[in-house]
N, C-alpha and C positions, 0 to 999 in steps of 0.2 A: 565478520566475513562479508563481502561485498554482495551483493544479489539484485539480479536481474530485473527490468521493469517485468520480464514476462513472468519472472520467478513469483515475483512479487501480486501479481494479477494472478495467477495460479493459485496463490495459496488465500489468497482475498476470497476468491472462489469458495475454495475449501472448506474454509474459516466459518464461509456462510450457508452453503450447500449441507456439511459433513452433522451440524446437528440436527437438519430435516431428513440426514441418509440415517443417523443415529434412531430418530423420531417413526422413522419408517419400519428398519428394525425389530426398536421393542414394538412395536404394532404387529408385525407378523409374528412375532414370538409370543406375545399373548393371547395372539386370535387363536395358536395352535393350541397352550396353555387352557386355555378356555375350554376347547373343542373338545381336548382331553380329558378335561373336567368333566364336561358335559355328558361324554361317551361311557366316562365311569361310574357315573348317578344312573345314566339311563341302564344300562349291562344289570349293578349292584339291585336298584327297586325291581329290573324286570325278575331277576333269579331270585330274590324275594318272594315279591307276589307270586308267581307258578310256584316256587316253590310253597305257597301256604293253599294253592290252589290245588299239586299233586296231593299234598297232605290230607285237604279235605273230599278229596275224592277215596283214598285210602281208608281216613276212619268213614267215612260216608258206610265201605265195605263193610268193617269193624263193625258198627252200629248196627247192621244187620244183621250177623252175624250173632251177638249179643245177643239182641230180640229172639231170633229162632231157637235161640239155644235155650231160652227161657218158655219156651214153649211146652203146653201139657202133652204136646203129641207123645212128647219123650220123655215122659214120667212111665214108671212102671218096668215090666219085662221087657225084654229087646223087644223091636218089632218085626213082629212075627203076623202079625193078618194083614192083608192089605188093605182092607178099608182104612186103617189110623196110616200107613205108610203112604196111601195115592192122598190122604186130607195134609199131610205135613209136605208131601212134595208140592200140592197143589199151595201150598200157603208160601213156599219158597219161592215159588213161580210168580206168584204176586210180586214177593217183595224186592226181585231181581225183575221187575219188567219194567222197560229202559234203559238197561245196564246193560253193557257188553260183559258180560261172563255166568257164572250157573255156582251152582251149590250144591258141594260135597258132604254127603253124611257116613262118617266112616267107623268103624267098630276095629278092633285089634283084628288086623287080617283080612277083613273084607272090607269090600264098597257097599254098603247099604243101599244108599241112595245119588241119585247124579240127574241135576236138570239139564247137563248138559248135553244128555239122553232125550230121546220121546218120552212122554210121560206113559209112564208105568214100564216101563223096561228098564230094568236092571240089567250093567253093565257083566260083564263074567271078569273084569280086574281087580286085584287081590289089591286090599289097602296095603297100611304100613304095620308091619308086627308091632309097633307098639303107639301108643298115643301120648300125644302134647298134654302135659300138667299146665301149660302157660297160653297167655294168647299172644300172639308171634306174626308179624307179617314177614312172609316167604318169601326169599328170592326168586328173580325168573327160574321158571325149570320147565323141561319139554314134558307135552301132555303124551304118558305112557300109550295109552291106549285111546286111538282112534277110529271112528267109524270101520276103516277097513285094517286097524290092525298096526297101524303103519305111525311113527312119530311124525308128525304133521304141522304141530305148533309150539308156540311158546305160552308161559301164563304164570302170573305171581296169585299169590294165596295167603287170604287172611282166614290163619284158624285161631278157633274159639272151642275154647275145652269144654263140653259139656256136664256137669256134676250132679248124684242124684244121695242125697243124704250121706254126703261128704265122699261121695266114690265117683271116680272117673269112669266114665260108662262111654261117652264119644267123642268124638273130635269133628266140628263143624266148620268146613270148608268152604266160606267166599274168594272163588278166580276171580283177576279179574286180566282182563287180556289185554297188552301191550295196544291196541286198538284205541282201545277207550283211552287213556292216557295220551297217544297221538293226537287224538284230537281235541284234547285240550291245550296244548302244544300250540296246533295249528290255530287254535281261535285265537291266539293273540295276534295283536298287530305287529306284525315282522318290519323291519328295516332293513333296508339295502346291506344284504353280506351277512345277515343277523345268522346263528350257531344258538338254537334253544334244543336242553339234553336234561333228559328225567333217566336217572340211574338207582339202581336198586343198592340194596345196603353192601351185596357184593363187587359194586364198582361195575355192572356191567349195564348195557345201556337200554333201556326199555322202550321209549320214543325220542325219537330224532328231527328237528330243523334244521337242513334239508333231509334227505335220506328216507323217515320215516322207516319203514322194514327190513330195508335193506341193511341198516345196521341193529337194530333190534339183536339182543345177547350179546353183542359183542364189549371187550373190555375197553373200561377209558385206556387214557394214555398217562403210561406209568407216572410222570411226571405230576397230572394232575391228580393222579390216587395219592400221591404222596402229599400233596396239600391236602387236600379232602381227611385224609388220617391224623394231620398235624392239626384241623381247624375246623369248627362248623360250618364257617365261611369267609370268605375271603377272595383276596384278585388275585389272579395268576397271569403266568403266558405259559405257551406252550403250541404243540405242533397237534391239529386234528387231526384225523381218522382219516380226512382226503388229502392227508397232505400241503394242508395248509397253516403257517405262522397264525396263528392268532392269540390275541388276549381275552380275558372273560373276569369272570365273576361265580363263583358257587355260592349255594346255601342250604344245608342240610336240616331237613321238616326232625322232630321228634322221634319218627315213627324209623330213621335211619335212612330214609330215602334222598337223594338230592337234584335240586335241581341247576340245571349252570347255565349260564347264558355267554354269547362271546360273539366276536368280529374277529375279519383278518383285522393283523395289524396295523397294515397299511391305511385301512380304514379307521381303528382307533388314535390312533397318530395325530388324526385331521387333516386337513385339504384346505389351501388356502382359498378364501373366497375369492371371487372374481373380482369385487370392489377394492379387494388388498389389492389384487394382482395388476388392478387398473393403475391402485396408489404406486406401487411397484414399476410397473415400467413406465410409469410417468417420471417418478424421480428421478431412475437412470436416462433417461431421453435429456431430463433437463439437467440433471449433471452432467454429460457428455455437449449438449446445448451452449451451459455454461460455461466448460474448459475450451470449447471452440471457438467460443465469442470471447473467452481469455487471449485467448494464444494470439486472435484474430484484432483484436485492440492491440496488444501487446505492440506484434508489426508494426502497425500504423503509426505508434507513439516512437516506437526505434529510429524508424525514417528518419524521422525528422530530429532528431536529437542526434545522430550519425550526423547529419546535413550541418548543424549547428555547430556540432566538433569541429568538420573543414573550414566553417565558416574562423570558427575562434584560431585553428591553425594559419588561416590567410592572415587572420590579422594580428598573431605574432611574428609569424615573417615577416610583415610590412609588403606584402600582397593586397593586390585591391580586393573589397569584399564585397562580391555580387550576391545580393540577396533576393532568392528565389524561392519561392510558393512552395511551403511544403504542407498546406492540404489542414495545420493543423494552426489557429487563430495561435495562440500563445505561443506557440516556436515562430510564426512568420514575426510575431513581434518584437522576440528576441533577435530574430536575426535583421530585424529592419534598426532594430539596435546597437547589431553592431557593424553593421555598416554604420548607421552614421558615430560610431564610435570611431571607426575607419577616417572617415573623412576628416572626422573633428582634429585627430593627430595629426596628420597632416597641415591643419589649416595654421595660417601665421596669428602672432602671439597681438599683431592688432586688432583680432577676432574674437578676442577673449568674453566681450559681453554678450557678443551673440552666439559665444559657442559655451557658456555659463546657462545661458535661456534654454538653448535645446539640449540641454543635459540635465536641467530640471524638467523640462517636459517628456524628457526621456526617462528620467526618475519617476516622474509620476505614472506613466505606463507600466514600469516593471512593479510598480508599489501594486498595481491594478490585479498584477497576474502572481505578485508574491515572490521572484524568483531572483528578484536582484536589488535586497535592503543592503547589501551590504552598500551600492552604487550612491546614494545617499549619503551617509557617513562620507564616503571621498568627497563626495559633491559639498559636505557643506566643507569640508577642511579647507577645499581649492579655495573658497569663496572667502571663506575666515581668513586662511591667508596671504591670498590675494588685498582683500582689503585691509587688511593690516600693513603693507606695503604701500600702497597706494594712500592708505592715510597718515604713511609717516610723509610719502613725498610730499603730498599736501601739509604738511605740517614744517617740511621747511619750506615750501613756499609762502607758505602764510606769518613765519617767524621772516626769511627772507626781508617777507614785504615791510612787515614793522620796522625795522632795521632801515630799510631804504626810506621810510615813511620819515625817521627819524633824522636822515640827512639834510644839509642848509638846503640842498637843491632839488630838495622833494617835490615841493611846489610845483613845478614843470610837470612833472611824474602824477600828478595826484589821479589826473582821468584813468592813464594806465595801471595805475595801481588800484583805485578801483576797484577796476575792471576786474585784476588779479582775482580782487578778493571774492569776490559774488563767483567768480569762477570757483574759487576755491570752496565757497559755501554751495554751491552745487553739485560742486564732486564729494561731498561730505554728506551731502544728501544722499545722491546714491549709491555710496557704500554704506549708508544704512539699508538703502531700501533693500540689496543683496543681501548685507547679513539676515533682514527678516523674512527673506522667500527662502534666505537657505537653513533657518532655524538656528541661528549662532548666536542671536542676542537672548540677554537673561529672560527666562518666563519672571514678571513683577505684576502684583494685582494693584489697580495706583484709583484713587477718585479723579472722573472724568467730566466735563462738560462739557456735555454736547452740542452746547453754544457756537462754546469756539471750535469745537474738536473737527463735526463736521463739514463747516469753511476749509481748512486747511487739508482735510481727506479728498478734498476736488482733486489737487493735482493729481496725485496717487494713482485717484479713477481714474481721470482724463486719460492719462497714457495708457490707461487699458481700452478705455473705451475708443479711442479715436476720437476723430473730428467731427465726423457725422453724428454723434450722437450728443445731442444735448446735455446735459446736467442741472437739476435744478435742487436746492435746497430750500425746507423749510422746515424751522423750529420752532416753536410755541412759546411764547414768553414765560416767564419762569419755572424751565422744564427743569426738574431735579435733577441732580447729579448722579452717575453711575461709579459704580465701583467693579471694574473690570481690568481686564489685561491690554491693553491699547495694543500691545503686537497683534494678538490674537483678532482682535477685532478690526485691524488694517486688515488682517488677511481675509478675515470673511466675508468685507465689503470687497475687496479685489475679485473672492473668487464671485461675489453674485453681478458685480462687473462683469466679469467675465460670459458668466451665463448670459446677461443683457448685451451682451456683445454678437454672441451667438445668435441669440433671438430678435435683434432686429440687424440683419446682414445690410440692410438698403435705408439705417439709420432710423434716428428716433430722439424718444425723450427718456431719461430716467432720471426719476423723484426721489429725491431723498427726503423725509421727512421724521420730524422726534417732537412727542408730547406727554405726558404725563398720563399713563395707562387710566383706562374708565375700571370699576369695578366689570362691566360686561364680557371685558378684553382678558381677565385675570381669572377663567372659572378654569377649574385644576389644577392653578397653581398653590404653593404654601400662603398663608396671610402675609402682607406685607403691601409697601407701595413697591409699583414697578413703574417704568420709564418705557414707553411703545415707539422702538426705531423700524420705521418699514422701507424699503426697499423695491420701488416699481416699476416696470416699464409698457410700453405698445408694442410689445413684441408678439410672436404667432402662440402664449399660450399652450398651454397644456393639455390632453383629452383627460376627464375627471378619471379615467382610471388608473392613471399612471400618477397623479394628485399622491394615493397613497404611497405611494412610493419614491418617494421624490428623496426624500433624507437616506435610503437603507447606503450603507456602503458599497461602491460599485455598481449603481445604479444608474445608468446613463442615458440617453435617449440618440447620444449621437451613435456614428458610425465606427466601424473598429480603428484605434490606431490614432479619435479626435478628440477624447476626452477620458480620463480615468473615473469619472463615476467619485471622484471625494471631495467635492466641492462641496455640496450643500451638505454632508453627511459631518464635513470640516464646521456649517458652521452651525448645525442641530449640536454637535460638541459642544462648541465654545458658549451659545447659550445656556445649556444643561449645566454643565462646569460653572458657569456665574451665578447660576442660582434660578437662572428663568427658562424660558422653552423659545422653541423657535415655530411657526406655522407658515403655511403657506397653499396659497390662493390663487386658483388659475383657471380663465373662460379663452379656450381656443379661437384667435383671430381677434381678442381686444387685450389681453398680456398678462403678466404674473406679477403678483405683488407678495415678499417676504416681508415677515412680521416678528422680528424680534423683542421680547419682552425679558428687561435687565433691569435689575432688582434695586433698587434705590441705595447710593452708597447712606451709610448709615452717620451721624456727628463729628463718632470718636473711631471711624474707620481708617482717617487717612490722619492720623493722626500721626506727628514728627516732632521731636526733638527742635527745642527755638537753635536757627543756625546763628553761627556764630555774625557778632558783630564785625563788617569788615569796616576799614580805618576810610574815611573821607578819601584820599587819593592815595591807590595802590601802589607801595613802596615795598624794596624789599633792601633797600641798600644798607650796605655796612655788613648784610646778613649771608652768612654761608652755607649755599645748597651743595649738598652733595646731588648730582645730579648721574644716574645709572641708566645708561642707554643703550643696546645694542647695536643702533644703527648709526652708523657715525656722521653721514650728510646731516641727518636731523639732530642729530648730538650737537656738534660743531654748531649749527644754526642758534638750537635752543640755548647752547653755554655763552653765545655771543650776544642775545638776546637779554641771558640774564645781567652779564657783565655788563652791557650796555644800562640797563637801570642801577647800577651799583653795588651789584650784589660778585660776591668771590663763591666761583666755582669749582667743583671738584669732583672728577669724571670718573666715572665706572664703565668698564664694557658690560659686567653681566653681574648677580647678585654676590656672587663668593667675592667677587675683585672690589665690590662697595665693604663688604663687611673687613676683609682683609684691611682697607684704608680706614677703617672702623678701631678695629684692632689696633692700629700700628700708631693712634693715638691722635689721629685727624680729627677735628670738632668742627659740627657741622650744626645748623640752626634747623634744619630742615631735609628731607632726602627727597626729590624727588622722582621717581624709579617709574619706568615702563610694568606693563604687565606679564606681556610675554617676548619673552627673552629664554638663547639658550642656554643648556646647563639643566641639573636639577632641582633644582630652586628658579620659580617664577615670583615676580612682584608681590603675587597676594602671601607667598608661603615669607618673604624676605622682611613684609610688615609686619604678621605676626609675631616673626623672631625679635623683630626688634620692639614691638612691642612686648615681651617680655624680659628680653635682657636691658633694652635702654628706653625703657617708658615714658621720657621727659621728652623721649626724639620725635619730631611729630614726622609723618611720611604721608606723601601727598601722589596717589598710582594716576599713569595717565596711559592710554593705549586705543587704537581705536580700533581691535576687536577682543573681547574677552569671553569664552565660553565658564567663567568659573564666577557664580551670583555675590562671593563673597567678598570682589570687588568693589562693589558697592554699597549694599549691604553693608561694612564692616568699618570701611573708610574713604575717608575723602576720594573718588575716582574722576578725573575727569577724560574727556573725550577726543582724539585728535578727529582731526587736527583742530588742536582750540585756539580760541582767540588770545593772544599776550595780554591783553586784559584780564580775561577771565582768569587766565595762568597764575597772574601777578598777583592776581586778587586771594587767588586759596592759596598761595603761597605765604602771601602777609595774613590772612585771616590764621592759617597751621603756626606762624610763629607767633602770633599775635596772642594765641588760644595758650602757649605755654609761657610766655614771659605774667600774662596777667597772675596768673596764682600767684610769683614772685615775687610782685612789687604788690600784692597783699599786703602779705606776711610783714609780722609786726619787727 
């Protein structure tokens, strides 16, 4: 389904925003997580600790209680004198001094004794009819009898039975008053919202944080008595006494008593910190940031891509195409594209070379920004068949010529014809030099010497360089030979032509020079010899920090729209691919010298097959070429050329119509066949077949442009437009090569 550039920037966003929004997320879910944790340990140890704290206060009571009981006061008859009664309250009074509460000594029915009296008065409150066989800590209960009569307080009670040669005689009462208990409560360290509750064994509540008194007797909340009954300890939630949600913790001491600790809920829950909350609306700010600067690029890129559209609509109607600034480098380039795409259809077909050149240099811009490879592929087809046209006409002017050359009344002719010819080897040149700027000749790795190679690379350069700029060569006496690609390396002297072109605008010198690399030249590279081809001029130089950057792809130093940045990166390539490296050296305001370092062809590198012996004077007569041509000026030429040296001809338009004459029983010494040709079968697929069905046939391809390497490669190929010489000569060498085995044989 199609989707929007904004669609598209939207979800880029997304894409990379959504797992820092993810990342934010689990961050506040753990921090609560944690809090949680946290709030659960602190609740759990605090109702722990108080609770081993209420406990120890409790038996604290106990333990006293205990000791008195074991006292001789209470050996004997009841007590009955007051001396041993005011010595035993007086020893009670001790052992409760401190303590918030007093000590009961009670007999079946009466109160004996009570500290919580003046000493020596006895209260007139009647005990309990009967006495504890066990020791027991008592729930809250209100104190019956008060100074004036009246219930007044609250108070727990720890009794302790008293026994005198195995008989229950008392029951010794330690109070102790919800007070005391408060304020152990209150000495702990409270936190904000903290809920700390000391309950007696009947669930009702004896000291409170907050509260204190004010709820003292009254019962928990059903809820939590029902935990409390099912567990000694454990977490709960549940609704407080004020009406408040809270969660907590109990823990219930031995003696039955419990202590609970708790928060609102809202507070156990946790509170996000301020540094989340910073992390938090940071995110959203710059997510919201982000989808704005989406949307907001988005715009911008539509513009001009809308703009582009109209422009591509002008130029299928064949409307003029004005191309105007649309703010964004890469569309105004497309669209300065197609304007001069605009003009170029228009322009007349005598224009062809200079509208070939800005369609390569229009190629190389769109290569720059990536958006129009397919523009390329056209451009080399135009070029490929362009010069394949061009080199058939050349090729009947060049047969033409031999023919006339051949006439009694040549002679007269001979300046003009000539002339023809050097004409003709000119235009042969530069439909090579086309097929190699448009990438249509075979890539071949071939042994090179750069003796002679670069003498004859002058012209090449020249036409790039102009007039102004000098050219000097110099080679080293017995500089070894390279084993490289010679297209490949035409082009990367052109493109650093180029740059030297650039760099000295008001003319200059450039050096070509080649020597046999120093070991000093070769450190980083594999062992081996290498060959050091350098490249210099007096141009304006480089500043050393752009030095490293000189090779990266699309790296350029010119202005927009002057150069695509694949020059040098073209020829760090073609070094690398051969085996060596490329460097390069440059002091601003004295010029830049390239240093190609190519690996030394090797003995047995360029090694070939011995060509065939050709015969003293190239004859083909008596012999019959089947000759297969699409093009009929040059058919006609070439068949008249050959009947003219003595040979019988026999004409094909395209492969099926040679093999049909094949078929139907024609015998032929020789085929000589174009390469491309219509139909589906080309020259090189028409050799192979016949080299497996007629193997004795020898077939000699000729064409002057072929994109398919196995033209060569496989069998004899030669080149239009070629010389009737050269023609005549693999023509007699192909029959030459099969009659020999013949007149072998015994």
């Amino acid at each position: 389904m199609p989707v929007t550039i904004r669609s598209r920037l939207l979800l880029l966003v997304l894409s990379v925003l959504l797992p820092c929004m993810l990342g934010v997320g689990w961050l506040i879910a753990s921090t609560y997580e944690a809090e949680r944790d946290a709030h659960e340990r602190t609740l759990r140890d605090t109702s722990r600790a108080l609770s081993m704290l209420v406990d120890g206060e409790l038996s604290r009571r106990a333990a006293i209680a205990h000791v008195l009981a074991q006292s001789p006061a209470l050996d004997g008859p009841e007590l009955l004198d007051e001396e041993r009664r005011l010595g035993f309250e007086r020893l009670a009074r001790r052992a409760m001094q401190g303590l918030d509460g007093w000590v009961e000594l009670r007999a079946p029915g009466r109160l004996l004794l009570s500290t919580r009296l003046p000493e020596g008065v006895v209260g007139e409150t009647s005990g309990p009819s009967e006495l504890r066989a066990t020791a027991v800590m008592l729930p809250l209960m209100p104190i019956v009898e008060a100074p004036n009569g009246q219930p007044q307080d609250l108070y727990a009670a720890w009794v302790e039975p008293v026994t005198r040669e195995g008989r229950l005689v008392y029951n010794l009462v330690v109070a102790v008053r919800p007070s005391e208990l408060q304020r152990v409560v209150q000495a702990q360290t409270a936190y904000p919202g903290a809920i700390g509750t000391v309950m007696d064994s009947n669930g009702r509540l004896v000291a409170r944080l907050p509260g204190g008194a004010a709820f003292t007797g009254r019962k928990g909340s059903a809820h939590l008595l029902q935990r409390m009954a099912a567990a000694r300890e454990g977490a709960f939630q549940s609704v407080s006494l004020d009406g408040v949600p809270t969660a907590g913790y109990f823990s219930t001491s031995p003696l039955g008593w419990s202590y609970v600790s708790a928060m609102p809920r809202e507070e156990f829950a946790g509170r996000m910190p301020q540094a989340v909350q910073r992390v938090v609306i940071g995110a959203l700010v710059l997510l919201a940031l982000a989808m704005a600067g989406a949307v907001w690029v988005a715009r911008r890129i539509e513009r001009p891509i809308w703009a582009l559209k109209n422009l591509a609509q002008d130029l299928q109607a064949g409307r003029p195409v004005q191309a105007a600034p649309t703010g964004m480098v890469e569309a105004d380039g497309v669209a300065r594209a197609l304007a001069e795409a605009g003009r170029s259809m228009s322009s007349a077909r005598a224009e062809l070379e200079q509208s070939v050149a800005e369609a390569v240099e229009r190629t190389r811009h769109m290569e720059q920004r990536g958006a129009q490879s397919q523009r390329v592929v056209a451009l080399g087809r135009l070029t490929g068949g362009v010069a394949h046209e061009f080199n058939n006409l050349l090729g009947v002017i060049s047969n033409s010529m031999h023919l006339m050359q051949r006439h009694p009344s040549a002679a007269e002719l001979q300046g003009p014809l000539n002339a023809t010819q050097r004409s003709v080897d000119k235009g042969s040149q530069l439909t090579q030099h086309l097929l190699r700027f448009a990438g249509r000749r075979p890539v071949r790795v071939q042994t090179l010497s750069l003796a002679r190679y670069l003498p004859e690379v002058q012209e090449l350069m020249r036409s790039v360089l102009g007039r102004r700029i000098e050219i000097k060569v110099q080679v080293s006496p017995q500089v070894w030979p390279v084993r490289v690609d010679a297209n490949e390396l035409d082009l990367a002297l052109v493109n650093l032509a180029l740059n030297a072109h650039d760099a000295m605008p008001a003319g200059g010198e450039l050096r070509l020079r080649a020597c046999n690399a120093e070991p000093v030249d070769t450190e980083g590279l594999p062992p081996g010899d290498y060959v050091l081809l350098t490249v210099g001029d007096d141009g304006m130089g480089l500043d050393p920090s752009l030095v490293e950057h000189a090779f990266e792809p699309f790296f350029t130093t010119k202005g927009v729209g002057q150069g695509s940045g694949l020059g040098l990166s073209q020829v760090h390539g073609f070094a690398t691919q051969a085996g060596g490296t490329a460097r390069l050296a440059s002091t601003p305001g004295v010029g830049t010298t390239v240093s190609l370092l190519l690996p030394v062809a090797s003995d047995d590198a360029d090694a070939t097959p011995p060509a065939l012996a050709a015969p003293a004077s190239p004859s083909i007569a008596d012999a019959t070429v089947l000759l297969i041509e699409d093009d009929e000026g040059l058919g006609d030429v070439t068949a008249a050329l050959l009947t003219a040296h003595g040979a019988k001809v026999l004409r094909a338009a395209d492969a099926n119509a040679g093999l049909r004459l094949l078929d139907e029983g024609a015998q032929a010494d020789v085929v000589l066949s174009d390469v491309v040709m219509p139909g589906p079968m080309d020259g090189v697929a028409l050799a192979r077949l016949l080299r497996q069905q007629r193997p004795g046939l020898p077939v000699v391809l000729i064409s002057g442009f072929s994109s398919n390497p196995a033209a060569a490669d496989e069998f004899v190929h030669l080149r239009k437009p070629c010389a009737p010489a050269e023609l005549l000569s693999a023509l007699q060498a192909a029959v030459a090569a099969t009659q020999r085995p013949a007149s072998a044989a015994p």
